[in-house]
ZADO-1210 file (C-alpha; in nm, 4 decimals, padded with zeros to 6 digits):
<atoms>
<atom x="-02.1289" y="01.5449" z="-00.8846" code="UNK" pos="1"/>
<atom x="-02.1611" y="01.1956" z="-01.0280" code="UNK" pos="2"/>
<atom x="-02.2028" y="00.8773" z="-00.8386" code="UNK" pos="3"/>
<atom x="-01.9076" y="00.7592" z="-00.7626" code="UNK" pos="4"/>
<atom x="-01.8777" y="00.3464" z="-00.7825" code="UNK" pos="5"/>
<atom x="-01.6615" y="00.1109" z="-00.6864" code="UNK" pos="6"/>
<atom x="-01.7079" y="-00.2752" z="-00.8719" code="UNK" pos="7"/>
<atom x="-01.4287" y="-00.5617" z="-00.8072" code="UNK" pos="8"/>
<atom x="-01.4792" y="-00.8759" z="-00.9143" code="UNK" pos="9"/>
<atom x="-01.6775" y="-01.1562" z="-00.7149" code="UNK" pos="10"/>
<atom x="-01.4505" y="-01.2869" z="-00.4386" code="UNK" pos="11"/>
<atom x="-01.3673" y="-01.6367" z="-00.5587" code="UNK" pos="12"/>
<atom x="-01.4874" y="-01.8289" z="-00.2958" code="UNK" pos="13"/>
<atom x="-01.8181" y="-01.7388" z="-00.3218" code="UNK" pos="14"/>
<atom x="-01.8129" y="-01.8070" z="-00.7108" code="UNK" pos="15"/>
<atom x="-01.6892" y="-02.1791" z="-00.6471" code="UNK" pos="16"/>
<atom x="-01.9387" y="-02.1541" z="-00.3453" code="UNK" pos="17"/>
<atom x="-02.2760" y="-02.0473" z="-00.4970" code="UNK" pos="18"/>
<atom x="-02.1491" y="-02.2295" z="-00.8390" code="UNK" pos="19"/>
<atom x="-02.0572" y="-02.5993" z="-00.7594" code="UNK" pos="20"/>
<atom x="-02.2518" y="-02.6333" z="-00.3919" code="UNK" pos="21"/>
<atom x="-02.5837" y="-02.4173" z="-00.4752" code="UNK" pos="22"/>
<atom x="-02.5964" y="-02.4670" z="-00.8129" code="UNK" pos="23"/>
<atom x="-02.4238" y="-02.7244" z="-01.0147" code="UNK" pos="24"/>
<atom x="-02.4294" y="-03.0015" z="-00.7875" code="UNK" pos="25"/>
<atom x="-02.7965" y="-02.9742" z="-00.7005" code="UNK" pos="26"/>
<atom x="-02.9063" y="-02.8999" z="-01.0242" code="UNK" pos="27"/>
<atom x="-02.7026" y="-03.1811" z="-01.1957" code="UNK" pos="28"/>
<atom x="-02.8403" y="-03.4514" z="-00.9260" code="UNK" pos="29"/>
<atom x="-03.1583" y="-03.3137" z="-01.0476" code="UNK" pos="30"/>
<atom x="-03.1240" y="-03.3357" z="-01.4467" code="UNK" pos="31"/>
<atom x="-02.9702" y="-03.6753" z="-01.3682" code="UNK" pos="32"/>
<atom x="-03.2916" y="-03.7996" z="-01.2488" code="UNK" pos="33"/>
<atom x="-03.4948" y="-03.6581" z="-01.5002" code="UNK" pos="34"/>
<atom x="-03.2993" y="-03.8098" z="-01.7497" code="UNK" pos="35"/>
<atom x="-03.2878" y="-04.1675" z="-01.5479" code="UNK" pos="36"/>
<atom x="-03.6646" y="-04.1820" z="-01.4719" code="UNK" pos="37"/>
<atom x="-03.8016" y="-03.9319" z="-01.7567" code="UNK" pos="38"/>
<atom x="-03.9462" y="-03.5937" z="-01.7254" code="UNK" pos="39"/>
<atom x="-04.2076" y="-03.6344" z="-01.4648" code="UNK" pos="40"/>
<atom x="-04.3856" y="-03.3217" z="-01.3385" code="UNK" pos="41"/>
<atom x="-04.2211" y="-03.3507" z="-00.9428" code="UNK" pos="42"/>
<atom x="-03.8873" y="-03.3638" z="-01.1059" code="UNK" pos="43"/>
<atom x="-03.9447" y="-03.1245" z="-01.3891" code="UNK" pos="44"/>
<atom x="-04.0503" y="-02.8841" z="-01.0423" code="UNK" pos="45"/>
<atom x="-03.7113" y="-03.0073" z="-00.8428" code="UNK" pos="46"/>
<atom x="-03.4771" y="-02.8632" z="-01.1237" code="UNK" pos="47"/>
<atom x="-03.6935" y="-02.5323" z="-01.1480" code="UNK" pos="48"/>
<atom x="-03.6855" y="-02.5131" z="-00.7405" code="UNK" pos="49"/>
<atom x="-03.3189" y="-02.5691" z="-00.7557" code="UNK" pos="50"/>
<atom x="-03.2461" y="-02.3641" z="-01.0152" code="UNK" pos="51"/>
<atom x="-03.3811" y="-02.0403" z="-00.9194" code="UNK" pos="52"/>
<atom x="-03.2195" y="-01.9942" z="-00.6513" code="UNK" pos="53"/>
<atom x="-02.8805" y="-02.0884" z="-00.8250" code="UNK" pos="54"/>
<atom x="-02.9455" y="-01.8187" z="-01.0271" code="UNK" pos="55"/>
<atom x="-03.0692" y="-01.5838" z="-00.8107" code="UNK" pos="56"/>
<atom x="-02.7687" y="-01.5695" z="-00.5923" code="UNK" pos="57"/>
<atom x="-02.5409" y="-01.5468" z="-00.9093" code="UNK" pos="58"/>
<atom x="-02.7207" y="-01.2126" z="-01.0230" code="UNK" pos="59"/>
<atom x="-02.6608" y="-01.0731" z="-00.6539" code="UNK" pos="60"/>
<atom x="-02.3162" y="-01.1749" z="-00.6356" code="UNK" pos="61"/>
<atom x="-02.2309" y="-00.9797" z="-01.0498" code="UNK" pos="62"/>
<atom x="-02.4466" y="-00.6604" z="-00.8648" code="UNK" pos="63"/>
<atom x="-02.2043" y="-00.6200" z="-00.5896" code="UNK" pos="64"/>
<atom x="-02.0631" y="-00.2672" z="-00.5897" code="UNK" pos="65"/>
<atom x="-02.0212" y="00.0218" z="-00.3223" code="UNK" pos="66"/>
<atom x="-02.1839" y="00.3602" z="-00.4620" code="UNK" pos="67"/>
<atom x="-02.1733" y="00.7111" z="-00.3349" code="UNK" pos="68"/>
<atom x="-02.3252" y="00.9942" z="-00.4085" code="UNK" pos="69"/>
<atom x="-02.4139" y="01.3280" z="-00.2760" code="UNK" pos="70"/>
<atom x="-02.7244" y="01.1549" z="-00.0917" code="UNK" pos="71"/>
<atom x="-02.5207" y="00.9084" z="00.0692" code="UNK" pos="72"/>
<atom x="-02.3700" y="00.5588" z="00.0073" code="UNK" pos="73"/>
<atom x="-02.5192" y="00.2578" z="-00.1141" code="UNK" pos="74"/>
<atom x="-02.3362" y="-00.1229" z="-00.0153" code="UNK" pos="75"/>
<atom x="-02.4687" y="-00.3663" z="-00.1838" code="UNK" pos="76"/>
<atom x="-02.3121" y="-00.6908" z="-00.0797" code="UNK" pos="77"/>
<atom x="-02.3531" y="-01.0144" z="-00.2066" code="UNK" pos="78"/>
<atom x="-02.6665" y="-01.1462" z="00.0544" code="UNK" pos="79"/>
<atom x="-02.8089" y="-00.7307" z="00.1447" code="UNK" pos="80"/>
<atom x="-02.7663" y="-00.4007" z="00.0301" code="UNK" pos="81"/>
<atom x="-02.7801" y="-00.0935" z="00.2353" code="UNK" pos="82"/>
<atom x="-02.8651" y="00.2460" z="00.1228" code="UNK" pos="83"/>
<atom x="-02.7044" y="00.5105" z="00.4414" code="UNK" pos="84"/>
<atom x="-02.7629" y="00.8766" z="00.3921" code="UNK" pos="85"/>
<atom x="-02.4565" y="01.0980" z="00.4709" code="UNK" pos="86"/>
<atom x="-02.6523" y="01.2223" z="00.7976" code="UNK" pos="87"/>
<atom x="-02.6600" y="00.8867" z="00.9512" code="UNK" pos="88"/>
<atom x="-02.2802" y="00.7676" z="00.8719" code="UNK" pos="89"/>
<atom x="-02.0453" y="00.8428" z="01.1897" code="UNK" pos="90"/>
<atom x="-01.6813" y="00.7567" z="00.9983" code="UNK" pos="91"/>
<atom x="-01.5598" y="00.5979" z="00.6819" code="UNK" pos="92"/>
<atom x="-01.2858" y="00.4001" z="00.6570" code="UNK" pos="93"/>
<atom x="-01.0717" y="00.1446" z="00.5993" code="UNK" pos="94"/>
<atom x="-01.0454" y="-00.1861" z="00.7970" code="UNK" pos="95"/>
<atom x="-00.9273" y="-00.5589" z="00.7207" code="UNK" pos="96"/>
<atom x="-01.0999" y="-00.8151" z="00.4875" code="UNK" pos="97"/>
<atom x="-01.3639" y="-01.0385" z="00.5894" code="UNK" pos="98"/>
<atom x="-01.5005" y="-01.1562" z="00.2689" code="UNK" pos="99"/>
<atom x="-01.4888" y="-01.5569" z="00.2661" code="UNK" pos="100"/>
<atom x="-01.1956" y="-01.7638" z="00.3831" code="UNK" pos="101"/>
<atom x="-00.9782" y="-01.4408" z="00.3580" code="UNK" pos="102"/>
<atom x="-01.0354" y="-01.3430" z="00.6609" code="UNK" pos="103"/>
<atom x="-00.8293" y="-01.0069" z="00.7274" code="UNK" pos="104"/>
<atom x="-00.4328" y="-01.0871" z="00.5990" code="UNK" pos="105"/>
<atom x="-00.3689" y="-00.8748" z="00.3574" code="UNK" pos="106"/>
<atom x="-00.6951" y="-00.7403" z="00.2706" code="UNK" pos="107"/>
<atom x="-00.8729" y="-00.3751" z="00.2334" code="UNK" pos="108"/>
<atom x="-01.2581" y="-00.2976" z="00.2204" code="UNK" pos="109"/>
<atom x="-01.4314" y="-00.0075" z="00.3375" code="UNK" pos="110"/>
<atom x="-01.6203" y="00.0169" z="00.6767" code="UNK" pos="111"/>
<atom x="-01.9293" y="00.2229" z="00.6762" code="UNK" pos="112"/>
<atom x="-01.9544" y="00.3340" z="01.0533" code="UNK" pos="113"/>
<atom x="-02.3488" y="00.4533" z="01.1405" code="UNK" pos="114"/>
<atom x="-02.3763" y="00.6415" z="01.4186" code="UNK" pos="115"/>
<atom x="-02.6263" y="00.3703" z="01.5912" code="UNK" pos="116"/>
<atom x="-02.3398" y="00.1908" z="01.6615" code="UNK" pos="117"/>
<atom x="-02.3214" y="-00.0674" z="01.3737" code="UNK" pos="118"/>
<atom x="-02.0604" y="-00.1373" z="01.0716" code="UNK" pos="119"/>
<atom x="-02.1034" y="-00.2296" z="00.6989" code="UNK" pos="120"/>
<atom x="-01.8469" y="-00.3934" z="00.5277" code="UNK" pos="121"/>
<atom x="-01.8083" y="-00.3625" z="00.1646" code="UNK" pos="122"/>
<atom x="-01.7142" y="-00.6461" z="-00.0146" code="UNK" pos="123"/>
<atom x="-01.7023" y="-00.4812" z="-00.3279" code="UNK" pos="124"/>
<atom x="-01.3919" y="-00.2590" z="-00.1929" code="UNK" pos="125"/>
<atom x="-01.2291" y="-00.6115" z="-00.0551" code="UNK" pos="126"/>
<atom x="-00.9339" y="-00.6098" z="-00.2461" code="UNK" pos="127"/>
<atom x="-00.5632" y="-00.8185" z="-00.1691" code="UNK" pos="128"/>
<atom x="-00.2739" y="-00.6040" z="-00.1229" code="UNK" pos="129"/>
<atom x="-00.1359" y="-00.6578" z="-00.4814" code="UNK" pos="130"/>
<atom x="-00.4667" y="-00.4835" z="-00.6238" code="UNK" pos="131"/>
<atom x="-00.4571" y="-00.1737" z="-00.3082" code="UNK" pos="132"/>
<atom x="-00.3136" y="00.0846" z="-00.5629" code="UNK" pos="133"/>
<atom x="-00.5940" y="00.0859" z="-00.8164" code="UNK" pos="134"/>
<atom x="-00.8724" y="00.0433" z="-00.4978" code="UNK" pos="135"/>
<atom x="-00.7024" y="00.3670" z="-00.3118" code="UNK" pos="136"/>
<atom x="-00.7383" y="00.5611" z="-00.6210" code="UNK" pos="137"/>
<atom x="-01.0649" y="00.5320" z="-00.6500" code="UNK" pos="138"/>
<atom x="-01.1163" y="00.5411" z="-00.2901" code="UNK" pos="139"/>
<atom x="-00.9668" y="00.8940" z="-00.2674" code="UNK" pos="140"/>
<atom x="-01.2856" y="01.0464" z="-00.4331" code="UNK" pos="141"/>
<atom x="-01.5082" y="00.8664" z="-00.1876" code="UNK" pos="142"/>
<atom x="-01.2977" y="00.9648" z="00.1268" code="UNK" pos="143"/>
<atom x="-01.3220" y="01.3336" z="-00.0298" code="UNK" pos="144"/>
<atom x="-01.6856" y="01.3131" z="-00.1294" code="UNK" pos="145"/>
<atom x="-01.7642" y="01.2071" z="00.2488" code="UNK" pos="146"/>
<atom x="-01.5467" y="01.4659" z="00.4343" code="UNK" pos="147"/>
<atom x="-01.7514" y="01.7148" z="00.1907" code="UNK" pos="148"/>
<atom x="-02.0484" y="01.5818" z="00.3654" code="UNK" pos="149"/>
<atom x="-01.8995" y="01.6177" z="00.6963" code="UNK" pos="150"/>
<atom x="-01.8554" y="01.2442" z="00.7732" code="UNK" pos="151"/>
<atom x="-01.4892" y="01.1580" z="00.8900" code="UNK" pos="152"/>
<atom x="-01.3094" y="00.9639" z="00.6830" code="UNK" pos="153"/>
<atom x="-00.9977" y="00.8037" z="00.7927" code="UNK" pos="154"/>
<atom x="-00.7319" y="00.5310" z="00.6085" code="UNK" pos="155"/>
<atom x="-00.7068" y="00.2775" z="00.8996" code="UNK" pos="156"/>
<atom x="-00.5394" y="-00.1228" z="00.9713" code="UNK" pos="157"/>
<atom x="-00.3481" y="-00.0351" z="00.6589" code="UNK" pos="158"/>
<atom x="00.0564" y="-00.2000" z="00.6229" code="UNK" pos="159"/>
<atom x="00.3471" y="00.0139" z="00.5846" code="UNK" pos="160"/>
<atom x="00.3552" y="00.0011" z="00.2026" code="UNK" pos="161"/>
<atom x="-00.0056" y="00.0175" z="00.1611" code="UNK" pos="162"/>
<atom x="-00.0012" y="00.4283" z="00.3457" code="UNK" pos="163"/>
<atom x="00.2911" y="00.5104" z="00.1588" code="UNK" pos="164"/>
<atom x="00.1005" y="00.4157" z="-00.1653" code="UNK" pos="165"/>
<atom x="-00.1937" y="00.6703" z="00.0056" code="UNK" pos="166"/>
<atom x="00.0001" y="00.9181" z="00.0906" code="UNK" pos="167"/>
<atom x="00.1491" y="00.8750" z="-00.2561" code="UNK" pos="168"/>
<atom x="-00.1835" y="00.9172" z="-00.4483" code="UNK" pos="169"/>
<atom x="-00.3108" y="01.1858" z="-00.1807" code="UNK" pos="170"/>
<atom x="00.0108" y="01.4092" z="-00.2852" code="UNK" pos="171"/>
<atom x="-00.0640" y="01.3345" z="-00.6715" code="UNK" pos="172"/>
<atom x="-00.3994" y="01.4254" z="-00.6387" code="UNK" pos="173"/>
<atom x="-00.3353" y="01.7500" z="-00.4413" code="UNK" pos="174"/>
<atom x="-00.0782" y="01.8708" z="-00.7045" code="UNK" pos="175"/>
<atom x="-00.3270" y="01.7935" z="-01.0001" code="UNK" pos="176"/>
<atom x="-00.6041" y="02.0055" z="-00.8015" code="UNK" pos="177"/>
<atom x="-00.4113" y="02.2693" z="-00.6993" code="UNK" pos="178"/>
<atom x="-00.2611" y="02.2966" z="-01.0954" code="UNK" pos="179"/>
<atom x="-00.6336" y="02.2601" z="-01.2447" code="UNK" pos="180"/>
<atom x="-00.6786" y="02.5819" z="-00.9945" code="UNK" pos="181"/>
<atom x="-00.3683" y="02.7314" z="-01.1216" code="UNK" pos="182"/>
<atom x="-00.4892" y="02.7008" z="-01.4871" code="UNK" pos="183"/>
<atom x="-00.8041" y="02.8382" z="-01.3713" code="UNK" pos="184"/>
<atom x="-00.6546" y="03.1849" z="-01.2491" code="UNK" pos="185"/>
<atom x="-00.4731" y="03.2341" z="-01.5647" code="UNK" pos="186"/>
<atom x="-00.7585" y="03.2199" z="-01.8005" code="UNK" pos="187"/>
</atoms>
């Protein structure tokens, strides 16, 4: 089976975040002086040292994506990524948002339980309610994918609406199985 992978787009605040206060600000102080005093070597060096890791944490924060495959999962999140085999995963599922100033209300992500006792949070699943439909349909091939591996998976600290649109998409995708299988016997 392919990998399966999950991308959303770079929570906002850390855009403005690693844009304006790591990068911009610093950088423009920087080019200001080099244009006020001249290119000197020490501020030729300040730009460059301020620069990189402007850049840096822009590449980590377009690479953040949740992955899994038949080996396991892999979170990369916008400061570490984690790479769990299937054998050392204790539950999957859903929790509240922690990603920035968001801070649970009306936000999904996936929780990678291990079964030494810690959680990882995806922040490429953190996604506001508005946006839950298109994350739970291509969560339903993860949650499968990890059951198949014999890690529970579970939809949990969901609203009302939010399970119905599950159970919704868990009853579509049921009915389109079981009539591929259908299909399959008539051949």
């Amino acid at each position: 089976m392919p990998a399966l992978t999950i991308r959303r787009g770079t929570p906002v605040f850390w855009m403005v975040f690693l844009t304006f206060l790591c990068g911009a600000f610093p950088v423009g102080i920087a080019v200001c002086l080099v244009l006020a005093y001249g290119a000197s070597a020490p501020l030729v060096a300040l730009v460059v040292v301020l620069a990189v890791p402007w850049v840096y944490m822009l590449m980590r924060a377009i690479g953040i994506r949740f992955i899994a495959a038949d080996s396991g999962v892999m979170i990369a999140n916008l400061f570490r990524t984690h790479r769990v085999p299937w054998s050392e995963i204790a539950e999957l599922t859903t929790g509240l948002g922690s990603t920035g100033m968001q801070m649970g209300a009306g936000r999904v992500e996936v929780h990678v339980v291990l079964k030494a006792g810690s959680t990882v949070r995806s922040t490429a699943t953190d996604t506001a309610t508005e946006r839950f439909e298109q994350l739970a349909t291509e969560l339903i091939p993860v949650m499968q994918l990890a059951t198949a591996n014999g890690v529970p998976s579970e939809w949990k600290n969901l609203s009302p609406l939010e399970m119905l649109v599950v159970e919704r998409l868990l009853r579509a995708t049921e009915a389109a199985t079981a009539g591929a299988r259908n299909v399959g016997r008539l051949d």
